[in-house]
C-alpha positions as CSV (number, residue, x, y, z in Angstrom):
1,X,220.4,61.7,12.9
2,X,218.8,60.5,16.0
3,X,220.4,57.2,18.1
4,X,219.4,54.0,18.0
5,X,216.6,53.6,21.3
6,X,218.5,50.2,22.6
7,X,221.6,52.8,22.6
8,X,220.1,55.4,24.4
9,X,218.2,52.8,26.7
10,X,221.7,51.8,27.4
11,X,223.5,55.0,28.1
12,X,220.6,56.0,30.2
13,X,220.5,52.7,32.4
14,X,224.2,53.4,32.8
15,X,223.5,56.7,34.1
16,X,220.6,55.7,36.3
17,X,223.1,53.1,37.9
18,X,225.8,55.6,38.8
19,X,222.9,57.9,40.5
20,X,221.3,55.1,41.9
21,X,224.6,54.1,43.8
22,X,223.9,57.6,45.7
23,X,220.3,56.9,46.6
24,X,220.3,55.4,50.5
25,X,217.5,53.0,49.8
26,X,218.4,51.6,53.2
27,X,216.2,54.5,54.5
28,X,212.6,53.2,54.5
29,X,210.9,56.8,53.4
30,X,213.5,57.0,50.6
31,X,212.8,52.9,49.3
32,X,208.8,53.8,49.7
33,X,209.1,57.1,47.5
34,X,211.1,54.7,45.1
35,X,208.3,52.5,44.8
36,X,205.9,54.4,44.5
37,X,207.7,56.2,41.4
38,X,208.3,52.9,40.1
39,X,204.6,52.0,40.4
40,X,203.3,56.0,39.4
41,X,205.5,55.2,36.2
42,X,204.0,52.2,34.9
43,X,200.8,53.5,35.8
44,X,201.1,56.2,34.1
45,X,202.3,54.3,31.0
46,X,199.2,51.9,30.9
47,X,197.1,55.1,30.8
48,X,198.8,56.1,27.9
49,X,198.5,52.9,26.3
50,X,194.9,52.9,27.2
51,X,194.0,56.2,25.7
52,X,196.6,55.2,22.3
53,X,194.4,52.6,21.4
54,X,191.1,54.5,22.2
55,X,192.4,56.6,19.5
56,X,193.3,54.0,17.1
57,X,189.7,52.8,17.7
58,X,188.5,56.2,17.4
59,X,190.3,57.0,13.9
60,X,189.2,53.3,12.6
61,X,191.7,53.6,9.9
62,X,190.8,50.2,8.0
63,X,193.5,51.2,5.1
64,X,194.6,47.8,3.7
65,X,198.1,47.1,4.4
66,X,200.0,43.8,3.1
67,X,203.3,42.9,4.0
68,X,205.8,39.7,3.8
69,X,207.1,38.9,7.7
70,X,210.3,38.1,7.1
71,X,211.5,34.1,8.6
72,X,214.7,34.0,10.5
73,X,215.3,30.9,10.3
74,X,213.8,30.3,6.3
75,X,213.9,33.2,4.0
76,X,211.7,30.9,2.0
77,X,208.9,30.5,4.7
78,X,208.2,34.2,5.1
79,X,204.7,35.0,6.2
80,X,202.3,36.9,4.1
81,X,200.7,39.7,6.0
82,X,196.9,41.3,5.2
83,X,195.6,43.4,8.0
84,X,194.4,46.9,8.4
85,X,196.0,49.8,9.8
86,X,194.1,50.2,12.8
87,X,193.9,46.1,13.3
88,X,197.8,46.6,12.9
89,X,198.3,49.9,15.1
90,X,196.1,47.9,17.9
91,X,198.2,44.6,18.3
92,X,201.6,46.8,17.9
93,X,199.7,48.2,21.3
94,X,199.1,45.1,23.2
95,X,202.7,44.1,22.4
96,X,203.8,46.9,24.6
97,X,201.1,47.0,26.9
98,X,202.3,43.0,27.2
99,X,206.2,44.3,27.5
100,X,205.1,46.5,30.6
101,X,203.3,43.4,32.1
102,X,206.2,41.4,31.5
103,X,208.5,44.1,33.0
104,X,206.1,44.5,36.2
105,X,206.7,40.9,36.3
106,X,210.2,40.5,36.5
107,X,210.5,43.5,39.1
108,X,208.1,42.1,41.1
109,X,210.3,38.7,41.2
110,X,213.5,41.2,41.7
111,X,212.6,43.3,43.9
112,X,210.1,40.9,46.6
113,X,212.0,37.5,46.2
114,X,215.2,39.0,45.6
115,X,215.7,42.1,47.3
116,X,216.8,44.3,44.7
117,X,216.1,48.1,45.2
118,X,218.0,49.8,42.8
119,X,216.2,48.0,39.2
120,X,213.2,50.4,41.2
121,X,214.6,53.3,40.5
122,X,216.4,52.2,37.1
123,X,213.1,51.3,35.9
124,X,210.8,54.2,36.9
125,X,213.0,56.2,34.7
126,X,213.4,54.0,31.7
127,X,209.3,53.3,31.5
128,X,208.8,56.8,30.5
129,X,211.8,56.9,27.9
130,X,210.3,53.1,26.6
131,X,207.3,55.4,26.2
132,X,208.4,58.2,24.4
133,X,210.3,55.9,21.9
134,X,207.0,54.0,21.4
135,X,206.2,54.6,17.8
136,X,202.4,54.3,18.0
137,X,202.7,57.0,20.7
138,X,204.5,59.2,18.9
139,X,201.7,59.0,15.8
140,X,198.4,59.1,17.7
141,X,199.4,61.1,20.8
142,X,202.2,63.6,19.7
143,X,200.7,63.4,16.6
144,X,203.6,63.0,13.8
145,X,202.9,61.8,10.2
146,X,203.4,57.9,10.0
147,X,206.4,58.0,7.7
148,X,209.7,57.3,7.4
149,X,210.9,56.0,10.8
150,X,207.3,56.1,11.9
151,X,205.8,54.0,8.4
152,X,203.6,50.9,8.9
153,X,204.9,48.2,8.8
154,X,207.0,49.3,11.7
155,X,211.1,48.4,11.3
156,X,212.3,45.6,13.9
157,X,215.3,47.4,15.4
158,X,218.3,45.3,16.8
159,X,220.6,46.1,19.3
160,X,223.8,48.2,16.8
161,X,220.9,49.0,14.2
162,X,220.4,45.2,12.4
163,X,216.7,45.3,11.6
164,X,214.9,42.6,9.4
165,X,212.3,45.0,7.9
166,X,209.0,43.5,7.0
167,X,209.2,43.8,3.0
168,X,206.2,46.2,1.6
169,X,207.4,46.4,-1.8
170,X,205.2,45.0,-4.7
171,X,207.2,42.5,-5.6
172,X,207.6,40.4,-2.3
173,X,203.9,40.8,-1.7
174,X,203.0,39.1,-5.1
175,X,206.0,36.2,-4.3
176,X,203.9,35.3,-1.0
177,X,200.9,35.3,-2.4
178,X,202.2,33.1,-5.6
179,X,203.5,30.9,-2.3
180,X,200.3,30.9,-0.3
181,X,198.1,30.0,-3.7
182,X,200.3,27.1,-4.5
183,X,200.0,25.9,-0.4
184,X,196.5,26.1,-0.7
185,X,195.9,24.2,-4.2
């Protein structure tokens, strides 16, 4: 059985904290190599991204895939979802692409304003673990079949394994779409 990602994120972070405690980033050559790792890394992520959703594009899987998006607040207001696969697999992407933006962000802020060195070097080695655990990675560039863990709708994970699954089964499909014909009426 394989650990939850936020897990592992964790433990890893941990680990990158004890070793970055040994780095001397008060050395100039050493704080520029960490940058430039940190900056290599997301990079080098983005390309990846990139060429995932060439591939989605490329495959143009326009399979029909309906699912209800569960409310947190209102079970009774979930959302009915009708999209394709590859319309699906390409705004899973630009989440994460968004999430490394974001992430550049907030270092940037860190890093210049606040002076932080060592999120650097946390951070250069957690983007490329954030990008093996990306699922769409896994399916169009490693290349596994897009099922169980890996199955469209993709599982929202929490933290200790809590997810609020989108619902694909028959019956929740055809309760939304009862709901969304009496809204429209």
């Amino acid at each position: 059985m394989a650990m939850n990602p936020a897990v592992t994120n964790l433990i890893i972070s941990l680990g990158a904290m004890q070793l970055a405690k040994r780095v001397p980033f008060d050395d100039p050559e050493v704080l520029t190599y960490v940058r430039v790792a940190y900056v290599a890394t997301q990079l080098t992520v983005l390309a990846v991204y990139y060429y995932v959703a060439q591939q989605i594009k490329k495959k143009n899987d326009l399979t029909v895939l309906k699912y209800v998006e569960p409310n947190a607040m209102d079970k009774d207001n979930s959302k009915l979802i009708t999209t394709t696969v590859r319309d699906y697999d390409l705004a899973e992407t630009s989440k994460l692409v968004r999430a490394v933006y974001f992430g550049c962000a907030m270092m940037a802020f860190m890093h210049i304003y606040l002076k932080y060195t060592q999120p650097l070097f946390i951070q250069a080695l957690m983007g490329l673990k954030t990008l093996y655990d990306a699922k769409l990675v896994r399916i169009h560039l490693l290349g596994k079949p897009a099922e169980g863990d890996l199955k469209r709708p993709f599982k929202v994970g929490g933290m200790f394994g809590a997810a609020s699954d989108p619902q694909t089964d028959k019956a929740a499909v055809d309760e939304a779409e009862k709901r969304v014909g009496k809204k429209e009426e």
